[in-house]
C-alpha positions as CSV (number, residue, x, y, z in Angstrom):
1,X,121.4,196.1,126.6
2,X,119.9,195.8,123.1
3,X,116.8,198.7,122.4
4,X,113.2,196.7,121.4
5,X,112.9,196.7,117.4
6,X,110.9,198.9,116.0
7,X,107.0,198.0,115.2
8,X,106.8,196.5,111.9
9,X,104.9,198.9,110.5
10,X,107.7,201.5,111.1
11,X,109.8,202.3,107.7
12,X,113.7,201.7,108.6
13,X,115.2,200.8,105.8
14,X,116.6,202.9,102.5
15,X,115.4,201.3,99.2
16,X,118.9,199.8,98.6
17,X,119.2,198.2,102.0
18,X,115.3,197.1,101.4
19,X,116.2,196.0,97.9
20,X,118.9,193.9,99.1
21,X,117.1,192.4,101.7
22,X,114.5,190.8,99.7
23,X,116.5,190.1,96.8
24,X,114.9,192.5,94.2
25,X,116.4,195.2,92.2
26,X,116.0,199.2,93.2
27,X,113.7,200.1,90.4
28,X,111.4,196.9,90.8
29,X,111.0,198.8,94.2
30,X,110.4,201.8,92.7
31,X,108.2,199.9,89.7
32,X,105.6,198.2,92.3
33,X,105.0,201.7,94.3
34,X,104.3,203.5,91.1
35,X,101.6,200.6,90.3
36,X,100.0,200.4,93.6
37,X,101.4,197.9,95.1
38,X,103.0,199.1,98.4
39,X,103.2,202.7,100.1
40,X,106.7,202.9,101.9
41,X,106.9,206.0,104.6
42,X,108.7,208.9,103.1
43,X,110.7,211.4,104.9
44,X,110.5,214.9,105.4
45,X,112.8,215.5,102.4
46,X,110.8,212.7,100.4
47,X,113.4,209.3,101.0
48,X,111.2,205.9,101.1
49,X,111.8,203.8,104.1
50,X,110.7,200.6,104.2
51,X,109.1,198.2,107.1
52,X,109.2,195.1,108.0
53,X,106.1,194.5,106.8
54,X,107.1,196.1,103.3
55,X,109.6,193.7,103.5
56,X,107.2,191.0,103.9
57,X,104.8,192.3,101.4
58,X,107.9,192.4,98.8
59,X,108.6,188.9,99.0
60,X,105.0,188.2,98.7
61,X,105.3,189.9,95.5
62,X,107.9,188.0,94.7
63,X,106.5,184.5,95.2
64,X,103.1,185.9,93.2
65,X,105.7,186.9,90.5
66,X,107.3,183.7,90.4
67,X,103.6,181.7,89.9
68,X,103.0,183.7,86.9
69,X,100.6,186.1,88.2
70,X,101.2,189.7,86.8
71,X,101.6,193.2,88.4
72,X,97.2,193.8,88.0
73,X,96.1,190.7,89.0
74,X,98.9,191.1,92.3
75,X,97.6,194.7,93.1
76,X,94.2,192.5,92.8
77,X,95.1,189.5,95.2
78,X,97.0,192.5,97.4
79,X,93.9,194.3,98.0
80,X,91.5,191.4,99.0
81,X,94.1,190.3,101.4
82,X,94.2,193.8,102.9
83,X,90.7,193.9,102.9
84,X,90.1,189.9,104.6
85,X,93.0,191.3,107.5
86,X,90.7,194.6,108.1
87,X,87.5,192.5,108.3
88,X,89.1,190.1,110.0
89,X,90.4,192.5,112.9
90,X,86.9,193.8,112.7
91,X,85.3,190.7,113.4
92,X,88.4,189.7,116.0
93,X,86.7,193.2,118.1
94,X,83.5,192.8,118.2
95,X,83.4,189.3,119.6
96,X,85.2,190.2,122.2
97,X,83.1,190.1,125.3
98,X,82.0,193.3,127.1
99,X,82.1,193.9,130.6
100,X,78.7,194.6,132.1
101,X,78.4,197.5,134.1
């Protein structure tokens, strides 16, 4: 019997394994933390680990990337998508119907 992944927002990986996973070199990991552009969980002793949905935000970075856009105007695009998901979730919880007492 197989244990249930972990939730995606649970760092697993070690930069190289993350690295390798998207394609990307070690320092562009390294690179697009120092600019903002992803917070992996850290350790105790201070080791990034990376999620799945690092992973995913990676290879969004990636794509960006390969369109032309540069590192600001990513940490840009980035943050307004982080911000429509929050609002969205927002929105998502308040129409939910309330039970009546």
């Amino acid at each position: 019997m197989s244990s249930p992944a972990p939730p995606s927002d649970e760092g697993v990986y070690g930069i190289t394994v993350a690295a390798q996973l998207v394609g990307m070199e070690v320092q562009s990991l390294r690179l697009y933390e120092s600019r903002g552009l992803l917070k992996p969980d850290r350790t105790e002793g201070g080791t990034r680990r990376y999620s799945e949905d690092d992973l995913a935000r990676l290879r969004r970075i990636a794509g960006l990337i390969a369109e032309g856009v540069n590192l600001t105007g990513i940490r840009m695009l980035l943050e307004l998508q982080d911000e429509n998901h929050r609002l969205r979730g927002q929105i998502r919880r308040q129409a939910v119907p309330r039970r009546r007492r």
